[in-house]
N, CA, C and O of each residue as an XYZ file, in Angstrom:
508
protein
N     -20.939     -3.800     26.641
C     -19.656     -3.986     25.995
C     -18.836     -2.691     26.126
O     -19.242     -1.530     26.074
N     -17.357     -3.245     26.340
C     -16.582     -1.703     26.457
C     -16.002     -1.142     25.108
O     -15.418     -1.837     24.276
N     -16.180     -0.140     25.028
C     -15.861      0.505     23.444
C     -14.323      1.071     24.054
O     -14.125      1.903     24.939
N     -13.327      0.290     23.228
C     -11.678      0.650     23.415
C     -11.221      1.571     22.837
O     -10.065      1.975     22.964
N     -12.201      2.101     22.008
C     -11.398      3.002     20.932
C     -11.033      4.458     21.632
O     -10.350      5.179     20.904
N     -11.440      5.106     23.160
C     -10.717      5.716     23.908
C      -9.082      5.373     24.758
O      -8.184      6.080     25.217
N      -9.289      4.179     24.662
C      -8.293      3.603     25.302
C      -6.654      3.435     24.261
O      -5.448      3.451     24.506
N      -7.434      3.298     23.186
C      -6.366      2.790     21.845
C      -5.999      4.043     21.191
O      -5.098      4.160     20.361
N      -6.621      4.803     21.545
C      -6.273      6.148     20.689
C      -4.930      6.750     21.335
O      -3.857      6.825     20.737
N      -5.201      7.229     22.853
C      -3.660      7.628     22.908
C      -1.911      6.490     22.708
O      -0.782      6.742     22.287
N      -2.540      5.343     23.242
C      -1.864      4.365     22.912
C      -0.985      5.208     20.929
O       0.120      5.718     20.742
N      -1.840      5.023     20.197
C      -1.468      5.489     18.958
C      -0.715      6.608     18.560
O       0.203      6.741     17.751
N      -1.563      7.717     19.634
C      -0.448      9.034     19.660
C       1.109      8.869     20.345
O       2.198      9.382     20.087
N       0.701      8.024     21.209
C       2.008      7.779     21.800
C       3.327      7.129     20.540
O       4.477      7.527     20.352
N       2.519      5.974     19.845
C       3.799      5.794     19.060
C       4.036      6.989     17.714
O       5.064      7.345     17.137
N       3.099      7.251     17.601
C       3.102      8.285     16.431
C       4.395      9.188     16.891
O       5.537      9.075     16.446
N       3.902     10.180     17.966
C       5.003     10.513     18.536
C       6.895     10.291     18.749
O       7.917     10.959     18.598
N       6.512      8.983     19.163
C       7.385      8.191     19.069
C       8.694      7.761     18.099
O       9.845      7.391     18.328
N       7.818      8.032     16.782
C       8.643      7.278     15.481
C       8.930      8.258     14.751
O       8.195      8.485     13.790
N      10.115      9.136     15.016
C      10.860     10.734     14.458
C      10.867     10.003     13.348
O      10.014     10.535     12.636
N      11.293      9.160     12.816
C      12.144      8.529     11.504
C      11.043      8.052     10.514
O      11.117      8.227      9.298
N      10.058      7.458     11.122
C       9.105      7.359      9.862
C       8.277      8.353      9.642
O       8.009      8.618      8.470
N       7.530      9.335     11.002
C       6.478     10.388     10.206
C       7.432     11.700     11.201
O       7.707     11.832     12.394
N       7.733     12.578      9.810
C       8.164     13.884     10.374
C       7.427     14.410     11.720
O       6.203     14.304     11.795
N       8.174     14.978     12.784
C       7.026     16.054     13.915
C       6.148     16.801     13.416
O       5.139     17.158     14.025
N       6.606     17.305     11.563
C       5.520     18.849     11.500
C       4.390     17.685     10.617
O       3.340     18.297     10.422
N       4.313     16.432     10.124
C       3.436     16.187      9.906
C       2.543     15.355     10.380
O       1.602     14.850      9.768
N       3.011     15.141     12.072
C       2.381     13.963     12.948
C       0.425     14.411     12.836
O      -0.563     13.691     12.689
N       0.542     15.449     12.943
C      -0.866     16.135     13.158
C      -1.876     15.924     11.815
O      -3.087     16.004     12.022
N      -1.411     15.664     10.484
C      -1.735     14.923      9.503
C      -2.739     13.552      9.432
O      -3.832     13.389      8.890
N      -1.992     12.766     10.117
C      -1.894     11.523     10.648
C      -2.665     10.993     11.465
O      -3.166      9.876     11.334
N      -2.902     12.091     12.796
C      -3.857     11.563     13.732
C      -5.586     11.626     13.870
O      -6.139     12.720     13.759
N      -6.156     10.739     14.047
C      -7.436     10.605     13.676
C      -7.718     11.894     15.192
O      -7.350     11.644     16.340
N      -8.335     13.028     14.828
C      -8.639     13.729     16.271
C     -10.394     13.610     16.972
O     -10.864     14.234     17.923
N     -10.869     12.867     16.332
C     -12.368     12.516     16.682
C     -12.434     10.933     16.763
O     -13.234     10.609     15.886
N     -12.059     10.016     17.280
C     -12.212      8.528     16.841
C     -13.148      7.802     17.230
O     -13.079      7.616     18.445
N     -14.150      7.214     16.657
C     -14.932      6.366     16.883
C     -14.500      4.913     16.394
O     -13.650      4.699     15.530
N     -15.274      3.883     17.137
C     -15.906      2.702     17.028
C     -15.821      2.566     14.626
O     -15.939      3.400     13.728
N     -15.626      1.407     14.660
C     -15.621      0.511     13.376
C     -17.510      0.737     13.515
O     -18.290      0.431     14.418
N     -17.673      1.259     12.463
C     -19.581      0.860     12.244
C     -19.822     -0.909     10.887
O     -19.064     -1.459     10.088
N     -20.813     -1.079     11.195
C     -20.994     -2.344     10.227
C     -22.584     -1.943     10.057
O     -23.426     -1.709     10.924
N     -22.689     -1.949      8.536
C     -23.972     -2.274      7.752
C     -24.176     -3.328      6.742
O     -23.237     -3.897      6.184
N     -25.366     -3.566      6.526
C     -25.720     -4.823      5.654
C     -25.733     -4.321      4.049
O     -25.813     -3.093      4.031
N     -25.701     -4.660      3.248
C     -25.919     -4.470      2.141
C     -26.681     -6.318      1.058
O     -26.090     -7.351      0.742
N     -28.264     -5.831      0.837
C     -28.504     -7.088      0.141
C     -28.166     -7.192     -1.190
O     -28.265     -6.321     -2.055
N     -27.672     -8.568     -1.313
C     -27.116     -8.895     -2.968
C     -28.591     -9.486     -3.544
O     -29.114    -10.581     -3.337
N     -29.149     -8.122     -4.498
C     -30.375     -8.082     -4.853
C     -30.231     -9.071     -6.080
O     -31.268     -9.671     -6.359
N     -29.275     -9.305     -6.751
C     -28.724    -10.185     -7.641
C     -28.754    -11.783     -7.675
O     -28.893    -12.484     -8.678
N     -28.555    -12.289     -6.067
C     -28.430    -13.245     -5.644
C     -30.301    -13.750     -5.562
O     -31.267    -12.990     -5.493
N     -30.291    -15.432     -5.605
C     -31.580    -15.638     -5.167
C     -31.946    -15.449     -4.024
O     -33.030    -14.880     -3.892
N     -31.177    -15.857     -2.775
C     -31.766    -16.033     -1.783
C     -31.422    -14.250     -0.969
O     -31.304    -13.922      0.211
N     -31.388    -13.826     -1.653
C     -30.743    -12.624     -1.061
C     -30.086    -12.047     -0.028
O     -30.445    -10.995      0.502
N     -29.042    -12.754      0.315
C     -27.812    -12.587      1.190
C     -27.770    -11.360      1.721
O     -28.618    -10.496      1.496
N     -26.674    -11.206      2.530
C     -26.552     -9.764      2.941
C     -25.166     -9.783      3.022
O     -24.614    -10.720      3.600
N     -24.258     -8.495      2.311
C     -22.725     -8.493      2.428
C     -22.531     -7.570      3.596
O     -23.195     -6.549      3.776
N     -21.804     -7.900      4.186
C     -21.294     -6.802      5.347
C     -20.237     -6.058      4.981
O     -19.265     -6.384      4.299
N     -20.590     -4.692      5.653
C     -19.820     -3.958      5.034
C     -19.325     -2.603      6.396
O     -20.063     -1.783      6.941
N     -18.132     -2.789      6.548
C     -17.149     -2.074      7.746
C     -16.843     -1.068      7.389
O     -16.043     -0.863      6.476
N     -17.615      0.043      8.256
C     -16.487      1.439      7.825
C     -15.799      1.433      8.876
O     -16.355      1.204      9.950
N     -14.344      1.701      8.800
C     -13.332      2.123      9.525
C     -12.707      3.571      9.296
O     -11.596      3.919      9.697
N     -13.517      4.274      8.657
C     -11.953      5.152      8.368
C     -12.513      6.364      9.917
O     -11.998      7.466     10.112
N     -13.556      5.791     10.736
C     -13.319      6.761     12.048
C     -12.231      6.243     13.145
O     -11.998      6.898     14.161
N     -11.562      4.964     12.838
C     -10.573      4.114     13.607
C      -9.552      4.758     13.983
O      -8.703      5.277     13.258
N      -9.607      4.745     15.265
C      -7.786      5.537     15.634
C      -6.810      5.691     14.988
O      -6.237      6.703     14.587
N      -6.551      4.280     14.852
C      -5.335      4.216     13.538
C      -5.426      3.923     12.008
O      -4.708      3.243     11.274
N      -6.323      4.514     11.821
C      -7.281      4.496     10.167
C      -5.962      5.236      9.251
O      -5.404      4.721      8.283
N      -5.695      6.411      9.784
C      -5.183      7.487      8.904
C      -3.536      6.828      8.947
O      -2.890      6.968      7.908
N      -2.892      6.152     10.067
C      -2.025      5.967     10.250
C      -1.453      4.505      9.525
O      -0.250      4.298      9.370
N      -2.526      3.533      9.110
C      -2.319      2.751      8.727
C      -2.312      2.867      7.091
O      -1.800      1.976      6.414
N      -2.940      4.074      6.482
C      -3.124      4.351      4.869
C      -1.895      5.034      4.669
O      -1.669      5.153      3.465
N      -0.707      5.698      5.644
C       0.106      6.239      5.284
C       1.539      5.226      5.230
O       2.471      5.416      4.449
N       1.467      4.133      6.238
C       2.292      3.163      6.265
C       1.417      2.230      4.994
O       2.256      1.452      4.541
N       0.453      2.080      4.471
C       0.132      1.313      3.343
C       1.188      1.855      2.371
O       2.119      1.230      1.863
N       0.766      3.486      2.174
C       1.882      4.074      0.780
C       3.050      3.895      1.073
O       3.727      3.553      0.103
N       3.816      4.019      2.410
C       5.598      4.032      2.573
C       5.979      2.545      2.139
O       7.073      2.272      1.644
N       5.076      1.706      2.349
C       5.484      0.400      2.042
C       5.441     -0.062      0.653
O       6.331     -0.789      0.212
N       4.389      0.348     -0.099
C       4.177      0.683     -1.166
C       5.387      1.312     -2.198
O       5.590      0.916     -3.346
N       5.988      2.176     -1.635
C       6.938      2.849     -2.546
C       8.014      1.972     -2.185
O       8.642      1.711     -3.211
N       8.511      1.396     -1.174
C       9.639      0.686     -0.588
C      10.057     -0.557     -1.175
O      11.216     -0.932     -1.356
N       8.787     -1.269     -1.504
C       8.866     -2.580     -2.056
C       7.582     -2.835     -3.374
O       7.100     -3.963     -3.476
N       7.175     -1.864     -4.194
C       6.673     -1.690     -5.283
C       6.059     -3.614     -5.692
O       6.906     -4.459     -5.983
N       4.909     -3.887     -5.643
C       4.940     -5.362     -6.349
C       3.641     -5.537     -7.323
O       2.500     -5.093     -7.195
N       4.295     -6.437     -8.457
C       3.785     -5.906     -9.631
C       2.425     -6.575     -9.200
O       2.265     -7.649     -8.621
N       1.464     -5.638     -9.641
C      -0.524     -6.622     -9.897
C      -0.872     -6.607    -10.943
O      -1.655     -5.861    -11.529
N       0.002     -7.894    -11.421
C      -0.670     -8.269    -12.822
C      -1.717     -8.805    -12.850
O      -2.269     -8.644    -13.938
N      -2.655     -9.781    -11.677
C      -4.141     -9.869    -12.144
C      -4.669     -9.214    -10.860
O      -5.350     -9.833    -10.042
N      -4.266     -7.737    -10.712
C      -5.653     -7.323     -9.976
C      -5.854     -6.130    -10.782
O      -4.939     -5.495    -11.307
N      -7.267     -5.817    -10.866
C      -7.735     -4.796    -11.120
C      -8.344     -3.986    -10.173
O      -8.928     -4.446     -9.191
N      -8.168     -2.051    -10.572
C      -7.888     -1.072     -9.934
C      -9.777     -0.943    -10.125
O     -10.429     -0.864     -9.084
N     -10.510     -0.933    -11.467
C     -11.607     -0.378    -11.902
C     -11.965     -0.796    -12.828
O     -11.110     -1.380    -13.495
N     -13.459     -0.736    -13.414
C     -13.697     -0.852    -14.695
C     -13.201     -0.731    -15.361
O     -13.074     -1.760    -16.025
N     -12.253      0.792    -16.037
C     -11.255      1.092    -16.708
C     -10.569     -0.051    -17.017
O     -10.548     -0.689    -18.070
N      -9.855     -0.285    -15.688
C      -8.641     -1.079    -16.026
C      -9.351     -2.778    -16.080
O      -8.662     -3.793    -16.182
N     -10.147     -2.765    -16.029
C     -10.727     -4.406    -16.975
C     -10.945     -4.409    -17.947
O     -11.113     -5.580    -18.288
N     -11.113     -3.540    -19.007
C     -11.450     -3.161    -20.061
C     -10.246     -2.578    -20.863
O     -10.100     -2.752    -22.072
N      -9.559     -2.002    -20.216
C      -7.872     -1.696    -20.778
C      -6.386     -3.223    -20.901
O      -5.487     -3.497    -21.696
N      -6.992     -3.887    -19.423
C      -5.956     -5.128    -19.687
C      -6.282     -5.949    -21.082
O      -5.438     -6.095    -21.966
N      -7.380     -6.370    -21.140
C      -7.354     -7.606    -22.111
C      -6.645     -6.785    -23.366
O      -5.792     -7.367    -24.035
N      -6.921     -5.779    -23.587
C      -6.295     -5.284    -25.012
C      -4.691     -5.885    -25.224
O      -4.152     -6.389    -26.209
N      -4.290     -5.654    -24.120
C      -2.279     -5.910    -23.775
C      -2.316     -7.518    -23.484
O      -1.425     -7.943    -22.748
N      -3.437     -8.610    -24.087
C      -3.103     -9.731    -23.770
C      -3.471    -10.477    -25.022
O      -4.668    -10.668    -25.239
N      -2.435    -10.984    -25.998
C      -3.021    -11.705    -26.754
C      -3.583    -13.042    -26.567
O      -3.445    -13.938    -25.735
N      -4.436    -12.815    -27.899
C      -5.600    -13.530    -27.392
C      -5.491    -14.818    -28.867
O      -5.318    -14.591    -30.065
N      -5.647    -15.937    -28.252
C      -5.307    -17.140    -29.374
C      -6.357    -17.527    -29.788
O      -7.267    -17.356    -28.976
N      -6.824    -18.264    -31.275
C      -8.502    -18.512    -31.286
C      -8.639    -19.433    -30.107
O      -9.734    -19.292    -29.561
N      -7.750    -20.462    -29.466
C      -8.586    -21.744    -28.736
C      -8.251    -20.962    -27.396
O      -7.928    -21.670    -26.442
N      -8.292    -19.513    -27.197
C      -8.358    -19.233    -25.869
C      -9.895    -19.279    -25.311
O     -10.816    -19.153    -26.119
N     -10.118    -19.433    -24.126
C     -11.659    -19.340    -23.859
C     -11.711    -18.186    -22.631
O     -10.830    -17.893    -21.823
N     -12.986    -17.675    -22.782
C     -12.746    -16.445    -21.656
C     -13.708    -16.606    -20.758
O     -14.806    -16.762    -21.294
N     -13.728    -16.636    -19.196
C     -14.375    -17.365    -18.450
C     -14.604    -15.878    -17.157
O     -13.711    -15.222    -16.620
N     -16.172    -15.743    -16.985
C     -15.857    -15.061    -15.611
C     -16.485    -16.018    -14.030
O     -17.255    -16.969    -14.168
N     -16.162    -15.711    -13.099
C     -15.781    -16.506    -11.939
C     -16.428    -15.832    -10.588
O     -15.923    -14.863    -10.021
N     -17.349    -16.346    -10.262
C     -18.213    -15.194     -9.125
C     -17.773    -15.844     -8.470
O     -17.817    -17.016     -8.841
N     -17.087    -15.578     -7.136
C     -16.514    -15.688     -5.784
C     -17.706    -16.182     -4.585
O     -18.406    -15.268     -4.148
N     -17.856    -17.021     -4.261
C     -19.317    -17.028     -3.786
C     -19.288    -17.105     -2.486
O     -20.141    -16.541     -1.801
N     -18.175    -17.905     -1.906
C     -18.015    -17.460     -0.043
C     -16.746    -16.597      0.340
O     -16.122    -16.835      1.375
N     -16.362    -15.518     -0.591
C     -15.768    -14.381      0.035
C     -15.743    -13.836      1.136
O     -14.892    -13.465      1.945
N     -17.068    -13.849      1.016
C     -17.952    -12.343      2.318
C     -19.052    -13.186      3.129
O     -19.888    -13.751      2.425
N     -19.156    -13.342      4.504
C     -20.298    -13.916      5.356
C     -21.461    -14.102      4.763
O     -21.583    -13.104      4.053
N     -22.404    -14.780      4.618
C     -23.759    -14.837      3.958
C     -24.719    -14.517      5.541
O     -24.255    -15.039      6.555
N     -25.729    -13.858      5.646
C     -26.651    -13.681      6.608
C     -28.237    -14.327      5.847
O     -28.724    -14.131      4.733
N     -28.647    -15.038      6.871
C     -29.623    -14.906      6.234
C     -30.523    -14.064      6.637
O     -30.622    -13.596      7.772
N     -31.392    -13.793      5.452
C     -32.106    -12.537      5.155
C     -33.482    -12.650      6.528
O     -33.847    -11.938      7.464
N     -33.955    -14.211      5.825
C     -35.676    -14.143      6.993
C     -35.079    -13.625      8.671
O     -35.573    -12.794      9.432
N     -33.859    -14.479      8.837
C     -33.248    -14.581     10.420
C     -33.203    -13.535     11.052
O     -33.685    -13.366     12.172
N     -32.299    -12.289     10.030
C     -31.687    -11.274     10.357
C     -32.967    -10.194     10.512
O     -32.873     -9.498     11.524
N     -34.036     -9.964      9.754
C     -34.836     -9.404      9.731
C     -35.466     -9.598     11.010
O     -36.514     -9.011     11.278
């Protein structure tokens, strides 16, 4: 298999370069991933689960355009601000919302495990 991530990298400098108006010249060098590797993938088992699944789990942040895509996450972010009223950031903040929500006696409070989110592997196969 051919690994692109030599190929895609200058591709990236090139527009980086490119775009005076969104990332200043003195902070292009910020921005650019200067070592880039390949996306890695590991398993992680949901020891929780019966049959014990496996979640996959992608690191990217060695990706060419890793650094370049977290900085266009924030510009967009500040540009068009949108409210997350049901997502939560952390524990903290699951434990801080309900306080700011009144709560009626015939409310009922329910939690909700997500169960085909993430690929299931099976465990005997994969082994």
């Amino acid at each position: 298999m051919i690994n692109p991530t030599k190929s895609f990298q200058p591709q990236v400098r090139k527009v980086m370069n490119n775009s005076k108006t969104l990332i200043p010249s003195d902070k292009i060098w910020k921005h650019k991933n200067m070592k880039p590797n390949a996306s890695s993938i590991k398993g992680l088992i949901k020891l929780n689960k019966p049959e014990h699944t496996i979640r996959p789990v992608v690191n990217r942040r060695g990706a060419p355009a890793y650094k370049l895509a977290h900085l266009f996450t924030q510009k967009i972010k500040q540009m068009a601000p949108l409210p997350n009223t049901y997502n939560l950031q952390n524990t903290r903040d699951l434990i801080k919302k309900p306080e700011d929500i009144p709560v009626l006696p015939h409310f009922a409070l329910a939690s909700l495990d997500i169960i085909n989110l993430y690929s299931n592997f099976p465990v005997k196969e994969t082994r």
